[in-house]
C-alpha positions as CSV (number, residue, x, y, z in Angstrom):
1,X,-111.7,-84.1,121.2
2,X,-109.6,-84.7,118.4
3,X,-106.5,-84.8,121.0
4,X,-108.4,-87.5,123.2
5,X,-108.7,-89.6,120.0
6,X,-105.1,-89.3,118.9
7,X,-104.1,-90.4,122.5
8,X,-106.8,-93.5,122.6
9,X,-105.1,-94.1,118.9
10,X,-101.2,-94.4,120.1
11,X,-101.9,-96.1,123.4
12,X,-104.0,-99.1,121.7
13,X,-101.6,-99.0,119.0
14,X,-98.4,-99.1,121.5
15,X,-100.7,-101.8,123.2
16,X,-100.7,-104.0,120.0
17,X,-97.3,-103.7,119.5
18,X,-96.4,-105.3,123.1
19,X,-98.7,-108.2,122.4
20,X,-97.0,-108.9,119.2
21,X,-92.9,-108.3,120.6
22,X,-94.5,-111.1,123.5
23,X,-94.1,-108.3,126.0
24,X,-97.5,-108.4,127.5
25,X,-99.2,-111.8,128.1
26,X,-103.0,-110.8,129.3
27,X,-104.6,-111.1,125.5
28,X,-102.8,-113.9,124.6
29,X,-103.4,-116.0,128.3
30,X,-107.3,-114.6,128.0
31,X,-107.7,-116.4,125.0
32,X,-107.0,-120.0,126.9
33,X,-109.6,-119.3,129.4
34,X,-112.1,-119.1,126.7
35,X,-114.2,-122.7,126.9
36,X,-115.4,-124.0,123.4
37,X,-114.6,-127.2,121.2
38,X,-111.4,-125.5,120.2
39,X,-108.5,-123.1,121.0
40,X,-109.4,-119.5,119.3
41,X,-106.4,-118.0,119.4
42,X,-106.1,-114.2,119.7
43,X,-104.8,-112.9,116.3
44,X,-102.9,-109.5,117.2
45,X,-103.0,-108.3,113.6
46,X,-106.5,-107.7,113.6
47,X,-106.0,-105.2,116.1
48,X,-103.2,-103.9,114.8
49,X,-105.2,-102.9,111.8
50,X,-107.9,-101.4,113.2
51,X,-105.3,-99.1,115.2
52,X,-103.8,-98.3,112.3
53,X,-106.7,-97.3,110.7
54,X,-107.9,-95.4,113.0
55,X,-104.5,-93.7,113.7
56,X,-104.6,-93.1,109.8
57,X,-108.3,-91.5,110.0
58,X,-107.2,-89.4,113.0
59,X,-103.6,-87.8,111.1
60,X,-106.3,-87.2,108.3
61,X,-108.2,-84.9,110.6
62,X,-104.9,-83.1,111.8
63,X,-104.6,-82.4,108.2
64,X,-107.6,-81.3,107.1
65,X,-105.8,-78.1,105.7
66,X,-104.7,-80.3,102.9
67,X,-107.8,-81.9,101.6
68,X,-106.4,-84.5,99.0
69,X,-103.6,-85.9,101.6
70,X,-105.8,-85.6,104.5
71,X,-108.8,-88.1,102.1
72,X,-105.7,-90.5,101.1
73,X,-105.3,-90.8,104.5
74,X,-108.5,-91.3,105.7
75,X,-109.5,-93.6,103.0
76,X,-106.4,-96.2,103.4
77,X,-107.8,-96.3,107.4
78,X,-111.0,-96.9,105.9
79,X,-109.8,-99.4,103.7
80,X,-107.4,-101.3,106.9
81,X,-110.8,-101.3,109.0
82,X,-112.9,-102.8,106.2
83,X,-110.1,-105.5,106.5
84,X,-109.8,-105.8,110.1
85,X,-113.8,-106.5,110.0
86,X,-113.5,-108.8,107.4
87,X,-111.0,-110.5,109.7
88,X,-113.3,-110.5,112.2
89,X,-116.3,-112.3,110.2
90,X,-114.0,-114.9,108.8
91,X,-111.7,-115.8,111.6
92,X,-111.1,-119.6,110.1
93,X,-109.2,-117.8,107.0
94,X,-107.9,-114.8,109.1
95,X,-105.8,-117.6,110.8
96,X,-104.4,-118.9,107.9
97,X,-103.5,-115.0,106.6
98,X,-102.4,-114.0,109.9
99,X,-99.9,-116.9,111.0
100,X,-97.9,-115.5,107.4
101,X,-97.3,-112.2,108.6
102,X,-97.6,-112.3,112.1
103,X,-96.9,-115.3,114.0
104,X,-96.9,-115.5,117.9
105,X,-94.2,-115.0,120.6
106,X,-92.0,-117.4,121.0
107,X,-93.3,-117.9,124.6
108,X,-96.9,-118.9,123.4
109,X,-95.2,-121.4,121.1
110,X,-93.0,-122.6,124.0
111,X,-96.4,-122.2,126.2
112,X,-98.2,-124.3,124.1
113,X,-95.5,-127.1,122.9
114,X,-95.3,-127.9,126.7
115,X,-99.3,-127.9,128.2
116,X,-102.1,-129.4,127.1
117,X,-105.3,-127.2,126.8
118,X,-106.4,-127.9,130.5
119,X,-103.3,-127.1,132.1
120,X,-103.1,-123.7,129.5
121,X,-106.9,-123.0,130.6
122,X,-105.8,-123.2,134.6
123,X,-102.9,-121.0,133.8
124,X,-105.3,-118.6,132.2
125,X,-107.4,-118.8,135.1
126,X,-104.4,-117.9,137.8
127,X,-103.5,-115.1,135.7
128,X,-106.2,-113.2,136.9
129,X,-105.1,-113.6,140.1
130,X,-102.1,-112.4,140.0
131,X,-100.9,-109.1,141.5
132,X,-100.7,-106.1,138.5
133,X,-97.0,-106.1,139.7
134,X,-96.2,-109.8,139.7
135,X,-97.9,-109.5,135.8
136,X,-95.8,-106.6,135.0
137,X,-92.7,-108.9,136.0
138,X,-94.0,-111.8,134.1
139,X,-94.5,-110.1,131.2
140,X,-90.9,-109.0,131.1
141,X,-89.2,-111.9,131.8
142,X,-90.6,-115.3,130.0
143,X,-88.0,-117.2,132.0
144,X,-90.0,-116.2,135.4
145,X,-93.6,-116.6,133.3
146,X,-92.6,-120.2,132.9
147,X,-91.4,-121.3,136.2
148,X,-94.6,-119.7,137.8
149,X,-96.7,-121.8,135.4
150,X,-94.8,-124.8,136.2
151,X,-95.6,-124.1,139.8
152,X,-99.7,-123.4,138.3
153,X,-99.4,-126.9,136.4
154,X,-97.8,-129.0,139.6
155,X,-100.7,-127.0,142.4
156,X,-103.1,-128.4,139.8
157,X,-102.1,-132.1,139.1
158,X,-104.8,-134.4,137.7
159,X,-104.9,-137.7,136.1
160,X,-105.5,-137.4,132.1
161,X,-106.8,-140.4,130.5
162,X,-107.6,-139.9,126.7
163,X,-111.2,-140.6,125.6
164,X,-110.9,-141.7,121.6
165,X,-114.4,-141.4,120.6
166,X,-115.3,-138.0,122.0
167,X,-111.8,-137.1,121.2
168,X,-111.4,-135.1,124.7
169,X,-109.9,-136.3,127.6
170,X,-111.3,-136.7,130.8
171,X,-109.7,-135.6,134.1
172,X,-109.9,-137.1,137.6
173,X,-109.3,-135.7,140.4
174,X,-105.6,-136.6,141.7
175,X,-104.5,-137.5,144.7
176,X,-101.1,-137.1,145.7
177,X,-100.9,-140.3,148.0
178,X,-101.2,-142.2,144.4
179,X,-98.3,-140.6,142.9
């Protein structure tokens, strides 16, 4: 049992680490599918420290035989998760905290410089479309992520016009004869 759990620890934890290098997109694109009166992003750190934590916890189980290492241990991945739920509570200053010690791939600042929220919620959308393959090869190469969402913003072209006192804007559907 205590084998399972290391495993679940290290993959999760190898997990985290690929969202935060920018080499796998799915939590980061889920969190522009999500509708609401504004963008949540997803903040990898959080889950980063609950890995930890739990990785922590778990190494202090394998050394049980050495009970004032293996309750350091355990109590700093005690500690870690108290923050991570904390995190999770108060997202609004967990944002602020988080963009200081972990801020996002430089595709998802690209992603986001160059799409309005629309055209990043249709991307999100398409995602889940795609082949497991095709995401593997968009995850690896940012250069092919970004021409296939130029292709997802031009299959999806609307009119925008800006509504100043709901402060949204309002789409129409396009027609490419008007273009």
């Amino acid at each position: 049992m205590l084998l399972l759990l290391t495993v679940i620890c290290v993959v999760f934890l190898l997990r985290t680490i690929l969202i935060a290098m920018g080499l796998y997109k799915n939590p980061l694109l889920d969190s522009f599918s999500v509708y609401g009166p504004a963008e949540r992003p997803y903040l990898v750190g959080l889950p980063l420290l609950v890995w930890n934590g739990l990785m922590l916890v778990v190494v202090g189980m394998w050394a049980a035989s050495f009970p004032s290492f293996s309750f350091a241990l355990s109590a700093v991945g005690v500690l870690m998760g108290f923050l991570a739920l904390l995190g999770y509570n108060s997202y609004d200053s967990a944002i602020r905290w988080h963009l200081r010690w972990f801020p996002f791939p430089l595709w998802y600042h690209e992603l986001t410089e160059r799409t309005t929220r629309y055209e990043r919620r249709r991307i999100a959308f398409m995602w889940l479309h795609l082949p497991f393959k095709m995401r593997l090869t968009y995850n690896s190469s940012d250069r092919a992520f970004f021409i296939w969402a130029d292709f997802v913003i031009i299959g999806t072209v609307r009119e925008e016009e800006y509504d100043p006192q709901h402060d949204t804007a309002v789409y129409y559907g396009g027609n490419i004869g008007s273009l």
